[in-house]
N, C-alpha and C positions, 0 to 999 in steps of 0.2 A: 657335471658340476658347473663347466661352464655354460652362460648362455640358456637357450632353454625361455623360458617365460622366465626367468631370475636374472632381469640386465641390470647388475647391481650398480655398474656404474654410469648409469643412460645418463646424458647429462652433460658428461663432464668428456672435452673435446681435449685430441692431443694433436700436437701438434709434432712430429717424427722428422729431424733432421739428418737420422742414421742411416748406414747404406749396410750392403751385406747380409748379417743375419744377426748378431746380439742384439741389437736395439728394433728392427724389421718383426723380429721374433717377440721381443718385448711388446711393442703396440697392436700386434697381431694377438697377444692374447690378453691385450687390455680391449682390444674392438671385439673379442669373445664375451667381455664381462660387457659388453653394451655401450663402453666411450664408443665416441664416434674421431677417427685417426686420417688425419691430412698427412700426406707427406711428400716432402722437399727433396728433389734427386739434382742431382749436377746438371747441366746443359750437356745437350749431345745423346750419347747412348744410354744413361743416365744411372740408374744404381746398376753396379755390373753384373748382378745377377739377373739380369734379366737375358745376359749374351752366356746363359747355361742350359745346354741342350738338356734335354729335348725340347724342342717346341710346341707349345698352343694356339694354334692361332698369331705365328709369329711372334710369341712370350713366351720367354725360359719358364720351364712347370714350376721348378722350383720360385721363381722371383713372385708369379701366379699363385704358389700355396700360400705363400707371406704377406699377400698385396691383397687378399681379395676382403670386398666390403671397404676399400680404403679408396680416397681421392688421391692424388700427387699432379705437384707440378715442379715446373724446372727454374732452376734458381741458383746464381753462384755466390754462395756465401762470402766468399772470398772478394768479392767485389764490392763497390761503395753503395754501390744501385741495390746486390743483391742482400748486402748487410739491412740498408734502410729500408727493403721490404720487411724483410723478417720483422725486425723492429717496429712498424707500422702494426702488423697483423698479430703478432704476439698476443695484445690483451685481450685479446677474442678467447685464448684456451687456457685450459687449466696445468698439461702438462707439455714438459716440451723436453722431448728426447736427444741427445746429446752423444753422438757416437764417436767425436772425432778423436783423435789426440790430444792432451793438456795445452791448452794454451791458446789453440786455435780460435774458439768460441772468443776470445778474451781478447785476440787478435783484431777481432773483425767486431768489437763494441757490443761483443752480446753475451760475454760472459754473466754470473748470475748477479753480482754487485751493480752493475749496470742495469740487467733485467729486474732485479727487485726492489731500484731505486725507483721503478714506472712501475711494476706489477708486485705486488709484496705478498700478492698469493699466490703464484705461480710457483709452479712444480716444477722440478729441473732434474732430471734423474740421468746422471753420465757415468755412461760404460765406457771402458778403457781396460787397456792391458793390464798395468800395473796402480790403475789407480790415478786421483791428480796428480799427487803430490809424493814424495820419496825418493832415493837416488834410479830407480828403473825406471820412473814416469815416462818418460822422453823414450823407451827404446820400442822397438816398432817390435809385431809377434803375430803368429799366428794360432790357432788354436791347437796344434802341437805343440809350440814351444812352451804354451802356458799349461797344457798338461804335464811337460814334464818338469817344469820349474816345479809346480803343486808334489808331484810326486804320484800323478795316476799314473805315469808310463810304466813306471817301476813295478806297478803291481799287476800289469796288463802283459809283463814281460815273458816268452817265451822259452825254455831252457835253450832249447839248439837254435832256435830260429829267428831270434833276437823280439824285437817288440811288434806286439798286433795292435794297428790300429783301429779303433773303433767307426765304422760306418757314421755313427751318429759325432758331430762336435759338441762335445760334451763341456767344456769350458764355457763355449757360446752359448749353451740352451741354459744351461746352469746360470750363467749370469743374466740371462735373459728372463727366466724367473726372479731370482733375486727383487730386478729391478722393478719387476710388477707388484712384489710385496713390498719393494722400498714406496713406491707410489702409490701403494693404497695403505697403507698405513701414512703416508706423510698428505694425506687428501682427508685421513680420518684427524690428524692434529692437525690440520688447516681448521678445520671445523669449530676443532675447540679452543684455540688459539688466534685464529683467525690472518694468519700470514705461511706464508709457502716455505719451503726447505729444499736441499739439495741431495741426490742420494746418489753418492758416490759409489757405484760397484764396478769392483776389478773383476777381471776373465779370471786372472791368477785365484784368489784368494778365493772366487766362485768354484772354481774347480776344489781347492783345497777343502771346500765347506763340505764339497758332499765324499769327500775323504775324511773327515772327522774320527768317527768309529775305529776307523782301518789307524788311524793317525797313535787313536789312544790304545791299540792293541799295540803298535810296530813302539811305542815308551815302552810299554811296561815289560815288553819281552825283550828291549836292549838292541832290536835291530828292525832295520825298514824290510817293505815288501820282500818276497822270497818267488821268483819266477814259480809258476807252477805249484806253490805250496800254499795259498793260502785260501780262505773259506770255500769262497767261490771260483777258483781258479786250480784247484788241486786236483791232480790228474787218478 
């Protein structure tokens, strides 16, 4: 479906400030759909996955499955110099990925009030734990802990042997989806409206999404997950 002779979105350049893998994973599978994806790592070692074995050719496989067909250079946001690059180079793309924590971006003069005072079509799509804005914003997590805020642990739960965790981070690819339909559908209302938007996706609430189903069974039957008893999980 992706890619193929179908680069639905040849064109249209992103520009990836995220490290890790929700957002990495995000512009990895908008440079599937044909954008073409720059991306911004720290100075030094630079996004830390790239210090995860095994190696390629001295590259973590994993930072290599997420990076490839992508540019990057090194840039510290956080700095005056590294803020006015960004700033400089922005109106060059159409999307501009957003991985950090609330507030940061906003910190360093590039949050999207700022950015859409100079670019008013630009796409700004930020992943976070709990979202911008709410009393969680601000608390740091990883893709465990936003599984079981959601309530997937609960259902992945073991009788005797406590909780399995999944191989795959399923909070982070979940949100990481999310955010490529938050950006093509907000590139499809740039079109016809003709100015950009912001698409807020949390880890949290990504995971909860694809807990839905399971959500409206564990209402109507009066109690949550049941270790080992339910559709898929029952022994």
């Amino acid at each position: 479906m992706i890619g193929g002779e179908t680069a639905w979105l040849a064109g249209v350049r992103v520009l990836d400030l995220s490290r890790n893998l929700p957002g990495p994973a995000a512009s990895w599978l908008l440079g599937g759909m044909g954008a073409s994806v720059d991306r911004v790592e720290p100075p030094g070692v630079g996004d830390p996955t790239r210090l995860i074995p095994p190696f390629v050719d001295g590259i973590g496989a994993f930072f290599g499955a997420l990076s490839a067909g992508k540019r990057s250079i090194a840039c510290d946001l956080r700095s005056a110099e590294g803020a006015a690059l960004i700033r400089r180079v922005v109106g060059r793309y159409d999307v501009l990925i957003d991985g950090f924590k609330p507030g940061v971006l906003e910190a360093a003069g590039l949050g999207p009030d700022a950015l859409f005072a100079e670019h008013p079509r630009l796409v700004i799509a930020r992943i976070s734990g709990f979202g911008q804005d709410g009393p969680w914003a601000d608390r740091p997590g990883h893709d465990v802990n936003y599984l079981g805020v959601a309530g997937v642990l609960a259902g992945a739960a073991e009788a005797t042997r406590g909780l399995a965790l999944s191989t795959v981070q399923i909070a982070d690819q979940s949100a990481a989806m999310m955010a490529v339909s938050g950006v093509a559908a907000a590139l499809f209302h740039r079109e016809r409206v003709g100015r950009g938007s912001v698409v807020d996706v949390s880890l949290t609430e990504a995971a909860l999404a694809m807990l839905a189903p399971h959500v409206a069974v564990a209402t109507a039957r009066g109690s949550g997950p049941v270790a080992e008893q339910e559709i898929l999980t029952g022994l």
